[in-house]
MARBA-3410 file (N, C-alpha, C, O; in Angstrom, 1 decimal):
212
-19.2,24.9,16.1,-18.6,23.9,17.1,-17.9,24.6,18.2,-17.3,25.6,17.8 ~ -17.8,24.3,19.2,-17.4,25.1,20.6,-16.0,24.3,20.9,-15.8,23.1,20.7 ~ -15.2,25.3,21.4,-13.9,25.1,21.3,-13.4,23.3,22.0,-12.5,22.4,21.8 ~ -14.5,23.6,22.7,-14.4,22.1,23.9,-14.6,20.6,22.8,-14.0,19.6,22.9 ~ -15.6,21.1,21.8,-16.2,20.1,21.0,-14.8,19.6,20.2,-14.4,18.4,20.0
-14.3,21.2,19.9,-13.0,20.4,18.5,-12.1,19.9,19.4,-11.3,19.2,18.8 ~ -12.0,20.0,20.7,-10.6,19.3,21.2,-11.0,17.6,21.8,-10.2,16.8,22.2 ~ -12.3,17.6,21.7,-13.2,16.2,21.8,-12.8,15.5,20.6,-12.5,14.3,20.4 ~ -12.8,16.6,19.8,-13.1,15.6,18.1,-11.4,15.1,17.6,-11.1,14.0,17.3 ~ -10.6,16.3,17.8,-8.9,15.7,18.3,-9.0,14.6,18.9,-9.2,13.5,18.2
-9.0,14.6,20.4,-9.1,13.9,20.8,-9.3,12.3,20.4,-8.4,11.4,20.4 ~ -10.8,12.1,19.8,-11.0,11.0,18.9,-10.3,10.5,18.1,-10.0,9.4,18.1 ~ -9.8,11.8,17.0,-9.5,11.3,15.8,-8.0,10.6,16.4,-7.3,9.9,15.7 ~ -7.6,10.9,17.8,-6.3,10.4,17.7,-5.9,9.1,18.4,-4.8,8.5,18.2 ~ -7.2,8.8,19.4,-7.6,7.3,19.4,-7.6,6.5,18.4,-6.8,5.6,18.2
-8.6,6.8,17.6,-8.4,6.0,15.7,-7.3,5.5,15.9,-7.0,4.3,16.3 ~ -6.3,6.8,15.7,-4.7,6.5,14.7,-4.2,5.9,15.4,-3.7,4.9,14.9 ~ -4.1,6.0,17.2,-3.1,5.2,18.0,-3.3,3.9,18.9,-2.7,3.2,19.6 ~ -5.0,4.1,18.1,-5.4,2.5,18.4,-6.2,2.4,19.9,-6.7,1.4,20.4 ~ -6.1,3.8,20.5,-6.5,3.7,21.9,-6.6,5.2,22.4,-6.9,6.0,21.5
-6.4,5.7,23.5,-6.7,7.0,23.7,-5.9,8.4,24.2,-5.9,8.7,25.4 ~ -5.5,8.9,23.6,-3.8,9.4,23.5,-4.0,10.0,24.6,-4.3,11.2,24.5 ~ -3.8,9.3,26.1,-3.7,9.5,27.0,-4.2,10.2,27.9,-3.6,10.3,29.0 ~ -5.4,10.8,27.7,-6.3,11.9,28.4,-6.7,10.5,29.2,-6.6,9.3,29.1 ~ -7.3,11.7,30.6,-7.5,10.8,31.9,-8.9,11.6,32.0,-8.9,12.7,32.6
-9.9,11.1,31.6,-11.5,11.8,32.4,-11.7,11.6,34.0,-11.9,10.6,34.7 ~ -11.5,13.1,34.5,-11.6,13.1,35.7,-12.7,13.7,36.3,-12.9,13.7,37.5 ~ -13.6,14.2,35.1,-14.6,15.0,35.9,-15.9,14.2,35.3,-15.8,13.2,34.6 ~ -17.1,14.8,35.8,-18.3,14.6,35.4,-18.8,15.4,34.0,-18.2,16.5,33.6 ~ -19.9,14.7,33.4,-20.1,15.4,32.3,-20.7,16.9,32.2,-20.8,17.6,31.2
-20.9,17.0,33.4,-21.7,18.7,34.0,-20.2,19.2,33.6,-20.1,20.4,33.3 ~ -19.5,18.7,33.7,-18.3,19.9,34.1,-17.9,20.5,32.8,-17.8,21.7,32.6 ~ -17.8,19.2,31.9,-17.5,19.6,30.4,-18.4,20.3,30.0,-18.5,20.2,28.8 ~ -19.4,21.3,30.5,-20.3,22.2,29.6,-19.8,23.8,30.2,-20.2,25.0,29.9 ~ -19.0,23.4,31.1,-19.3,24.8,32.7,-18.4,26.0,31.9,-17.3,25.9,31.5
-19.1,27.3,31.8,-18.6,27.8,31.1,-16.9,28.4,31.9,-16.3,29.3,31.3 ~ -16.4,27.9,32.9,-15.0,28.4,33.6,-14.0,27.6,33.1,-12.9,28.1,33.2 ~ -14.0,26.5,32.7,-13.6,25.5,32.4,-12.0,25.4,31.4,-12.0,25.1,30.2 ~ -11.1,25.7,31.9,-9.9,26.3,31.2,-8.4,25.1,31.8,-8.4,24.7,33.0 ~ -7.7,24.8,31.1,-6.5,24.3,30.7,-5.0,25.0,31.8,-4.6,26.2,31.9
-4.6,24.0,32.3,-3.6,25.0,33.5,-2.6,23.5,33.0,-3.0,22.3,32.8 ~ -1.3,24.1,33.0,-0.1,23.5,33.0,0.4,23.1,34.1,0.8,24.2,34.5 ~ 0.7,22.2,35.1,1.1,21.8,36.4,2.6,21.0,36.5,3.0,20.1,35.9 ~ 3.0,21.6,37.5,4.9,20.9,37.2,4.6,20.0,38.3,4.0,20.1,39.4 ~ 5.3,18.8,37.3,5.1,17.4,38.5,6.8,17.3,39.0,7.7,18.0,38.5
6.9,16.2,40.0,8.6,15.7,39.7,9.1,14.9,38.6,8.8,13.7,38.4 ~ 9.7,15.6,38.0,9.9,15.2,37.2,9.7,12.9,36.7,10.1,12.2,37.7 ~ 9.4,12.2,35.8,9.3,10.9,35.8,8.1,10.3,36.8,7.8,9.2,36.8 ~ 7.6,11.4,37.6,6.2,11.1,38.2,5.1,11.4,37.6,4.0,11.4,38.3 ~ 4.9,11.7,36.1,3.7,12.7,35.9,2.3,11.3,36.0,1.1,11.5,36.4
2.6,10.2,35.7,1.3,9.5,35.8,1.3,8.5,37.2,0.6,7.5,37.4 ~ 2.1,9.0,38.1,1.7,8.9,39.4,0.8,10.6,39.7,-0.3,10.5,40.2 ~ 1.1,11.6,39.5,0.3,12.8,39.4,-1.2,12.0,39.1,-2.1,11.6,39.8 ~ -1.0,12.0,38.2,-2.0,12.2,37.4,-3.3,11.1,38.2,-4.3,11.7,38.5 ~ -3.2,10.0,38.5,-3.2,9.3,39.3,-4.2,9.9,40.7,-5.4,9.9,41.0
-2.8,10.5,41.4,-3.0,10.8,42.6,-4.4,12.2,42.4,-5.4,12.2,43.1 ~ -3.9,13.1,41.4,-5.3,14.0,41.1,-6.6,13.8,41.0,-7.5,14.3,41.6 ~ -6.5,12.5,40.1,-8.0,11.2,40.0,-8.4,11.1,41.4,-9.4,11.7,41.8 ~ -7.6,10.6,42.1,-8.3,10.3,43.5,-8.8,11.0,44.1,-10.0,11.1,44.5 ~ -7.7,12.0,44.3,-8.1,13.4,45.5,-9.6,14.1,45.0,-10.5,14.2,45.7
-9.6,14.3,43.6,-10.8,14.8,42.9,-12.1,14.3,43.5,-13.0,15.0,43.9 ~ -12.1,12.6,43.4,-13.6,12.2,43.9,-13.6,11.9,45.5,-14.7,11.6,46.0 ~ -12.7,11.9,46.0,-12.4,11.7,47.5,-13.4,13.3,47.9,-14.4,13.5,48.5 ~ -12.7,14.0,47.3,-13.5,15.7,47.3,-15.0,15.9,47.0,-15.8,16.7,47.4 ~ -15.0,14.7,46.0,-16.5,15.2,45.2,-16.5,16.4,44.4,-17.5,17.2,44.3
-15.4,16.6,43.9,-15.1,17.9,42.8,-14.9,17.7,41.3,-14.1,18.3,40.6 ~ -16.2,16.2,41.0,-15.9,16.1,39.3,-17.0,17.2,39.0,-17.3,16.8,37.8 ~ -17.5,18.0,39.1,-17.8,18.9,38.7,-17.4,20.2,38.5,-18.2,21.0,38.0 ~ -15.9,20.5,39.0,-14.8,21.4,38.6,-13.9,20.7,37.6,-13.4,21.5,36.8 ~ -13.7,19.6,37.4,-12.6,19.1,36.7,-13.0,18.5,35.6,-14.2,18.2,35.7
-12.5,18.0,34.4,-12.4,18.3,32.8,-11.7,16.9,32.7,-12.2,16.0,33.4 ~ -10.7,16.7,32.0,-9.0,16.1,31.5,-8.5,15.9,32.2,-9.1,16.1,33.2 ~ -7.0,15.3,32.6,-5.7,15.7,32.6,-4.7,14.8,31.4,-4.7,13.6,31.3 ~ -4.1,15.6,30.9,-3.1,14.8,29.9,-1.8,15.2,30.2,-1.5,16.3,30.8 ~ -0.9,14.4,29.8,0.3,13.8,29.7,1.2,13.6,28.5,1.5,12.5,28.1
1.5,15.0,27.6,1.5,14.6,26.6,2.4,13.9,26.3,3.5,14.3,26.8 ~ 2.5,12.8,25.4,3.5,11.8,24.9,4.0,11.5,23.1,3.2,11.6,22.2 ~ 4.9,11.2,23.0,5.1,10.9,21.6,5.6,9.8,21.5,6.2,9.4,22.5 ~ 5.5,8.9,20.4,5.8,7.9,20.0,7.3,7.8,18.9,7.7,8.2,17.8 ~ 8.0,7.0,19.9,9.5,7.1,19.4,10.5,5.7,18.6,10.6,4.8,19.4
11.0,5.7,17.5,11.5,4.2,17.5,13.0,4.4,17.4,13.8,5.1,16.8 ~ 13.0,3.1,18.4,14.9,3.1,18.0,15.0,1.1,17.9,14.3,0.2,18.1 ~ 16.4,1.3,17.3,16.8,-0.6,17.3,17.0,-1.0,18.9,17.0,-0.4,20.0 ~ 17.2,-2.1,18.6,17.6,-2.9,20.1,17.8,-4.2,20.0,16.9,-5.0,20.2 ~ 19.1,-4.6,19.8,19.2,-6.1,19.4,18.9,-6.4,17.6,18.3,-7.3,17.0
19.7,-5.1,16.9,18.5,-6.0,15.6,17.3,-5.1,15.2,17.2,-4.5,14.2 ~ 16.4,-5.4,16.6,14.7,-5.2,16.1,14.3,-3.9,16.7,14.8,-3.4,17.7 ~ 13.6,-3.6,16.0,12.9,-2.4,15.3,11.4,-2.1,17.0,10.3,-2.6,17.2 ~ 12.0,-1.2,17.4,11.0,-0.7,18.8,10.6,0.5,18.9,11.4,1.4,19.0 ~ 8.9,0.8,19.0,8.3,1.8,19.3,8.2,2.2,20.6,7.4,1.4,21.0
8.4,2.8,21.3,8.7,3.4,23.0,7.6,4.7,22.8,7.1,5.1,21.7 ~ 7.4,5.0,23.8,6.7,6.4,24.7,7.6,7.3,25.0,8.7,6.8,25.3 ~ 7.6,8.3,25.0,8.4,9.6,25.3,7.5,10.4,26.2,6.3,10.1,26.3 ~ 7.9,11.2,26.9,7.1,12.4,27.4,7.6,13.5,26.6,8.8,13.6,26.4 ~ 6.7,14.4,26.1,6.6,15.5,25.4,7.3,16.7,26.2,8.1,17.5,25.6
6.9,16.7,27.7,7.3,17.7,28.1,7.6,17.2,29.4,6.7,17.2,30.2 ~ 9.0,16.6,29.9,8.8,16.0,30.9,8.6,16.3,32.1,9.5,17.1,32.4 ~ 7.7,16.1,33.2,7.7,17.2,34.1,6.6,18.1,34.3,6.4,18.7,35.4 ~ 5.7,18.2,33.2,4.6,18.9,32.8,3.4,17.8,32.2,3.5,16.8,31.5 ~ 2.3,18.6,32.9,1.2,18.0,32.5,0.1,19.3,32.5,0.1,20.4,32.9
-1.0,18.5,31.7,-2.1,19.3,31.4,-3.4,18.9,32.0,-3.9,17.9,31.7 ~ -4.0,19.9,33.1,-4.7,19.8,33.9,-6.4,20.9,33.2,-6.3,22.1,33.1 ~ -7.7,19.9,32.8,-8.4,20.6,32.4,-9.6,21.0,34.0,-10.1,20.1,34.8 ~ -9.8,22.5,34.1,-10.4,22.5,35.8,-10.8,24.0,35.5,-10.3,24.9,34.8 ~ -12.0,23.9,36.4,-12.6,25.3,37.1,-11.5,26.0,38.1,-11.5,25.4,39.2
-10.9,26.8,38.0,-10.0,27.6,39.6,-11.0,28.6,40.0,-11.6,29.6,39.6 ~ -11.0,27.5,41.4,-10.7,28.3,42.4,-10.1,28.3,43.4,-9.0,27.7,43.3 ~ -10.6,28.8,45.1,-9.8,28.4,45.7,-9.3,27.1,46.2,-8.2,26.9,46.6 ~ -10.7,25.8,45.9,-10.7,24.8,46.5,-9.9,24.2,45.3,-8.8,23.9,45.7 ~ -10.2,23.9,44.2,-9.4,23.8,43.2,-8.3,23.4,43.1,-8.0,22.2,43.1
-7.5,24.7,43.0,-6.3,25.4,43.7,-5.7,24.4,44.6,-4.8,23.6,44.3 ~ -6.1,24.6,45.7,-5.7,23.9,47.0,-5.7,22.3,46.6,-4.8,21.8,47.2 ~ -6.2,21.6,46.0,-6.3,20.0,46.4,-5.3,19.7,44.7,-4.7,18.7,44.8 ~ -5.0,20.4,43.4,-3.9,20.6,42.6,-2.7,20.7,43.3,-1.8,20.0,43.0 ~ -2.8,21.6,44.3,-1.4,22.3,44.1,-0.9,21.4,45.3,0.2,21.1,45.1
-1.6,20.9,46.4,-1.0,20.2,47.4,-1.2,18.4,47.2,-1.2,17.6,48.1 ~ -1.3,18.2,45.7,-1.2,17.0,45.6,0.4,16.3,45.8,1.5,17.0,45.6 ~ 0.3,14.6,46.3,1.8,15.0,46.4,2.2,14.3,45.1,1.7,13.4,44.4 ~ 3.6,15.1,45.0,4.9,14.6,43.8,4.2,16.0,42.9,4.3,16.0,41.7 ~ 3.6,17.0,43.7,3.3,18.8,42.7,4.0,19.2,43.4,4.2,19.2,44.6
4.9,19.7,42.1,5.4,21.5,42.9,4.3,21.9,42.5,3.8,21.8,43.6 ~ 3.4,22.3,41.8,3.1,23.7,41.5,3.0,24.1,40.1,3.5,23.6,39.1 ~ 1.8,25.2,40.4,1.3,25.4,38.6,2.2,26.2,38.0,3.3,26.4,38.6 ~ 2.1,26.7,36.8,3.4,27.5,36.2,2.9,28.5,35.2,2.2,28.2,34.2 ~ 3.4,29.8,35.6,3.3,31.2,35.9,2.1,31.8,36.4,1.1,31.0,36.7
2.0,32.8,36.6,0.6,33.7,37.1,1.1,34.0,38.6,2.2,33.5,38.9 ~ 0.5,34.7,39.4,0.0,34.9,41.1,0.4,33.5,41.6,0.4,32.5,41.0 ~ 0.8,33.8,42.9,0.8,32.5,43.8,-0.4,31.3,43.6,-0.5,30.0,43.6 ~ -1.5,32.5,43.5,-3.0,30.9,43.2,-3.8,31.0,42.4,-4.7,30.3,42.1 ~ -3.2,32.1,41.8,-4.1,32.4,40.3,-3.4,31.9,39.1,-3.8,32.7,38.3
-2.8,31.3,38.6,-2.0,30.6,37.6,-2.6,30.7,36.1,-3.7,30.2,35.9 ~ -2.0,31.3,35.1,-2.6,31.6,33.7,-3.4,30.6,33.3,-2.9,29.5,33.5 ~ -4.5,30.7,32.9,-4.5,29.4,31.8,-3.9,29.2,30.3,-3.3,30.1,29.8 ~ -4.1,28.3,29.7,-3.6,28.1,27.9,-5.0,27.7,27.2,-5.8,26.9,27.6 ~ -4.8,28.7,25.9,-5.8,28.4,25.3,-6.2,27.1,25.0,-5.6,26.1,25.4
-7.1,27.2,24.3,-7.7,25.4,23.6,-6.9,25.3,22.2,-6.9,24.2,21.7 ~ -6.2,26.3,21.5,-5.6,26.5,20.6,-4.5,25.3,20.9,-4.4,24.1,20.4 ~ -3.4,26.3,22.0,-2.6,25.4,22.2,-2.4,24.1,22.6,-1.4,23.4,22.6 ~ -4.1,23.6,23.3,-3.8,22.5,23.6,-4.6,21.5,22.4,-4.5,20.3,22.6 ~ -5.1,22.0,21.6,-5.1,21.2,20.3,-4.0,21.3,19.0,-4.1,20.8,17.9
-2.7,22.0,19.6,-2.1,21.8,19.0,-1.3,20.5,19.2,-0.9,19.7,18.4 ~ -1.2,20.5,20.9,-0.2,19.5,21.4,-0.9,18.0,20.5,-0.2,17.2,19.9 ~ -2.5,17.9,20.7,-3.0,16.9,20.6,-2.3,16.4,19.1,-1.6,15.4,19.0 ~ -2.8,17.3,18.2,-2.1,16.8,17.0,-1.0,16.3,16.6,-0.8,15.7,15.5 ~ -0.3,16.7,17.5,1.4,16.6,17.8,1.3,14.9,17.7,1.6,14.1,16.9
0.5,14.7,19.1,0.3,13.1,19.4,-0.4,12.0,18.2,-0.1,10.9,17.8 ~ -1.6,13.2,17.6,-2.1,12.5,16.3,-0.8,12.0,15.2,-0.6,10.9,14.6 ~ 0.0,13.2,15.2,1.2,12.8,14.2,1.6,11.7,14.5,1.3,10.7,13.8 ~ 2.3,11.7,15.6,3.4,10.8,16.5,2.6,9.1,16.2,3.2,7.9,16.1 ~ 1.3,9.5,16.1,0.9,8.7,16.8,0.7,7.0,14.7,0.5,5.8,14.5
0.9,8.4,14.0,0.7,8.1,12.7,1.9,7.8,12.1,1.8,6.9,11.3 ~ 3.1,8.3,12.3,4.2,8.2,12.3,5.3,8.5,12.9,6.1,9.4,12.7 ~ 5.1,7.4,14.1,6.4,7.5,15.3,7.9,8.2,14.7,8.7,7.8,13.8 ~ 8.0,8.8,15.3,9.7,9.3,15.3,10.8,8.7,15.6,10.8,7.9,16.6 ~ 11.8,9.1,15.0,13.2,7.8,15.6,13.9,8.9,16.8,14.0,10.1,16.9
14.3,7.9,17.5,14.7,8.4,18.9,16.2,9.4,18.2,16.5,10.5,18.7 ~ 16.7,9.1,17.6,17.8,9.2,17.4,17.5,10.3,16.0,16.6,10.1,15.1 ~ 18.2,11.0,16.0,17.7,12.1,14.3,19.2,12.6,14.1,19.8,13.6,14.7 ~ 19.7,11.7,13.2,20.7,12.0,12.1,20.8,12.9,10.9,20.0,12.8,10.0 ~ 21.9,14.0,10.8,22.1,14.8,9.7,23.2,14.2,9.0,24.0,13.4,9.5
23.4,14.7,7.5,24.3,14.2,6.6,25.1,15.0,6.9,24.6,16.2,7.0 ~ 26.9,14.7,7.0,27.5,15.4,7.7,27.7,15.5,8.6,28.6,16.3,9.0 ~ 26.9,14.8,9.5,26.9,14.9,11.1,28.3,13.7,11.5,28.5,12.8,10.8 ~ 29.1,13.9,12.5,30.1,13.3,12.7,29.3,12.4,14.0,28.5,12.8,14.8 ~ 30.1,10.7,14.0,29.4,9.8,14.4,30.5,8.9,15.4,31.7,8.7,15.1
29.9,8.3,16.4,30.6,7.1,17.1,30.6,6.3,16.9,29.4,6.1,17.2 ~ 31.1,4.9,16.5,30.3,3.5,16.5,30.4,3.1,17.7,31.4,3.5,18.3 ~ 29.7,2.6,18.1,29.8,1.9,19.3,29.4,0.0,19.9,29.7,-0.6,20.9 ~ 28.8,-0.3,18.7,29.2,-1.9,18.5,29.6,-2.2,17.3,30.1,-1.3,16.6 ~ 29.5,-3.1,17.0,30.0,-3.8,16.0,31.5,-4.0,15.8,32.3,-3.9,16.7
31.9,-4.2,14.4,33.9,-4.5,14.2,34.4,-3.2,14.0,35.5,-3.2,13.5 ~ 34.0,-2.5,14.1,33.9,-1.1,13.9,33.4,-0.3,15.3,32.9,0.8,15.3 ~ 33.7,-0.9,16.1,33.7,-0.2,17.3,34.8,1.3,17.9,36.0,1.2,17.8 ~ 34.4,2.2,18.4,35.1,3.2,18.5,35.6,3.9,17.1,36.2,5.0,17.2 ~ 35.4,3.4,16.1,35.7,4.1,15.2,34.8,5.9,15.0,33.7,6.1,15.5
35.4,6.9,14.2,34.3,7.9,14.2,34.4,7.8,13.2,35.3,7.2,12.7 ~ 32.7,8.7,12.3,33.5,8.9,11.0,31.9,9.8,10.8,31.2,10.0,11.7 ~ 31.7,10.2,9.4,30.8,10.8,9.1,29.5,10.5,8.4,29.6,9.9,7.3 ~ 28.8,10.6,8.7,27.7,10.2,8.2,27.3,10.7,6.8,27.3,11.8,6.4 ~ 26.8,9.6,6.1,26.7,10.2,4.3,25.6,9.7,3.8,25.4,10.0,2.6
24.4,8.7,4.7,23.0,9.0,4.1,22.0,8.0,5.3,22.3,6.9,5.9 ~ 21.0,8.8,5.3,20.3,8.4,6.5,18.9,7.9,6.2,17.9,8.7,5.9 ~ 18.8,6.1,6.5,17.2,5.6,5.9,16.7,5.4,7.2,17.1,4.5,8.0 ~ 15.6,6.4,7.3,14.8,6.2,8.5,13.6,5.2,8.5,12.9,5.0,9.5 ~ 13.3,4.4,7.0,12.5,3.9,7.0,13.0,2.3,7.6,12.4,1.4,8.2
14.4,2.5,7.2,15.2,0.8,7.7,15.7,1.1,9.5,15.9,0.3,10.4 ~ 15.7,2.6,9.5,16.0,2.6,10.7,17.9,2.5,10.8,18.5,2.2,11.8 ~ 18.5,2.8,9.2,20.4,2.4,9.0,20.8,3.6,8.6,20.2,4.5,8.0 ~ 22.3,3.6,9.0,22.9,4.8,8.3,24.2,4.4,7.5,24.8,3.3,7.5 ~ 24.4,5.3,6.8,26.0,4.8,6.2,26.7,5.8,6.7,26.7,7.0,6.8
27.4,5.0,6.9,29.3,6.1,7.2,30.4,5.6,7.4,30.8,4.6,7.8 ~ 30.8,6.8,6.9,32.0,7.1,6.0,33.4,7.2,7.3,33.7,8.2,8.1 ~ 34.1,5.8,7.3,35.1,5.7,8.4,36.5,5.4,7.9,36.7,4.7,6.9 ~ 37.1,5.7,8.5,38.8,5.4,8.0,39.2,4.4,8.5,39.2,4.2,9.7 ~ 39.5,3.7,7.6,40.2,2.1,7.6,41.4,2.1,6.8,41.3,2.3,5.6
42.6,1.8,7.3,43.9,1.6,6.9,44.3,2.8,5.9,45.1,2.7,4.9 ~ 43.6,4.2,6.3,44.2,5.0,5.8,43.0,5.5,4.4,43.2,6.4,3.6 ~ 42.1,4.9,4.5,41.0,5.3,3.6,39.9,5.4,3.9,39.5,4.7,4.8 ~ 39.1,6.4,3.2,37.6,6.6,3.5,37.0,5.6,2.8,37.0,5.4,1.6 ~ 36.4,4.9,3.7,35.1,3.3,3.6,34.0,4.0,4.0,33.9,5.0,4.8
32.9,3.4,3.3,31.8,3.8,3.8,31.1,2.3,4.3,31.3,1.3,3.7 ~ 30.5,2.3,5.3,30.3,1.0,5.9,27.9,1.2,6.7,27.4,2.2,7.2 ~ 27.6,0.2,6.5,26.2,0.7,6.4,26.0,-0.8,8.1,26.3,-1.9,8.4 ~ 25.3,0.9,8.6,25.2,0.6,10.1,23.9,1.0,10.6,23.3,1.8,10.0 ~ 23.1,0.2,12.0,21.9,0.4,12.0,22.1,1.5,13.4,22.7,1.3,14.4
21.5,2.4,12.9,20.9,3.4,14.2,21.8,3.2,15.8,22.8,3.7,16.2 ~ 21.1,2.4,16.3,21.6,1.3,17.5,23.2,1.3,17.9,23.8,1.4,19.0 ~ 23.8,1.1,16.5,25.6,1.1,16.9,25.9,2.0,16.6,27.1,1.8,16.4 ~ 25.6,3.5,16.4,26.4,4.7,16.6,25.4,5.3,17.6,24.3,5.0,18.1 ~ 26.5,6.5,17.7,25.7,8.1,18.6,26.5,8.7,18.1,27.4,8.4,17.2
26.1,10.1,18.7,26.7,11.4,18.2,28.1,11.6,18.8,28.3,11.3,20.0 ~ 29.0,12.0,18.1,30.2,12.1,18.4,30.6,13.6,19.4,31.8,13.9,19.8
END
């Protein structure tokens, strides 16, 4: 199986899990996905713009007539839950904010319609127009990352036992105290706060503390 093939087959298996298509953007033609130049470039967006990027690449691409240089572009994202009111919410993250993954033949023309798209700075490291690529390794690692995420979202918030805590709603507001057991499956923590001179432990959802 050719390296292109397993990051197809990623790819898939992480549709399955997330119900839909973990965010790859097909920009090229199918000629392109066989071309043997065909390599992975990291591109810095402004930051909170990456899928106006991504977007604006789509266009410039066929406005060019250059889906036969270009591959992908992904956006990698994770799946995050935090409370809100009570209830229990799954959100989007960006993985790397700022950064995206651009699959393309370089060259000069390439180059040129990437790098002068607007809301790009610019690719990241290498020569002014020669820019490294990343393996398929790495970018089937990120995928899996998403397969996880995508299998068991992460809580926005990640508590240690021990960890010292703020409340910040409830009757117990402003109080600090420490944290002494953490159910990520309820999304609650317990901790341990001083009330009239004594350690209480009092059981609190995610949502009404932060880190102290």
């Amino acid at each position: 199986m050719t390296s292109a093939a397993k990051i197809t087959e990623a790819q898939a298996s992480a549709g399955a899990l997330a119900g839909g298509s973990p965010h790859w953007t097909e920009v090229g033609s199918s000629a392109a996905a066989t071309h043997p130049d065909l390599r992975w470039y990291i591109v810095h967006a402004y930051l909170g713009m990456e899928k106006a990027v991504e977007r604006n690449i789509q266009e410039r691409i066929h406005r060019a007539g250059m889906q036969d240089k270009f591959g992908r572009i992904l956006v990698p994202t994770e799946q995050v839950v935090e409370m809100k009111n009570g209830q229990r919410k799954t959100t989007e993250r960006r993985l790397f904010p700022g950064y995206m993954l651009v699959e393309m033949v370089m060259d000069d023309d390439t180059w040129h319609l990437v790098k002068h798209t607007n809301k790009v700075k610019g690719f990241v490291g290498g020569s002014k127009n020669r820019p490294p690529s990343i393996s398929d390794a790495e970018v089937q690692s990120i995928v899996s990352h998403m397969i996880e995420g995508a299998d068991k979202p992460r809580h926005k918030m990640e508590l240690m036992v021990g960890e010292q805590v703020r409340v910040k709603e409830g009757p117990f507001t402003d109080f600090n105290g420490m944290v002494e057991e953490v159910n990520y499956e309820k999304s609650r923590v317990r901790v341990s706060v001083m009330i009239f001179g004594r350690s209480t432990p009092v059981e609190l959802e995610f949502g009404q503390v932060e880190k102290a």
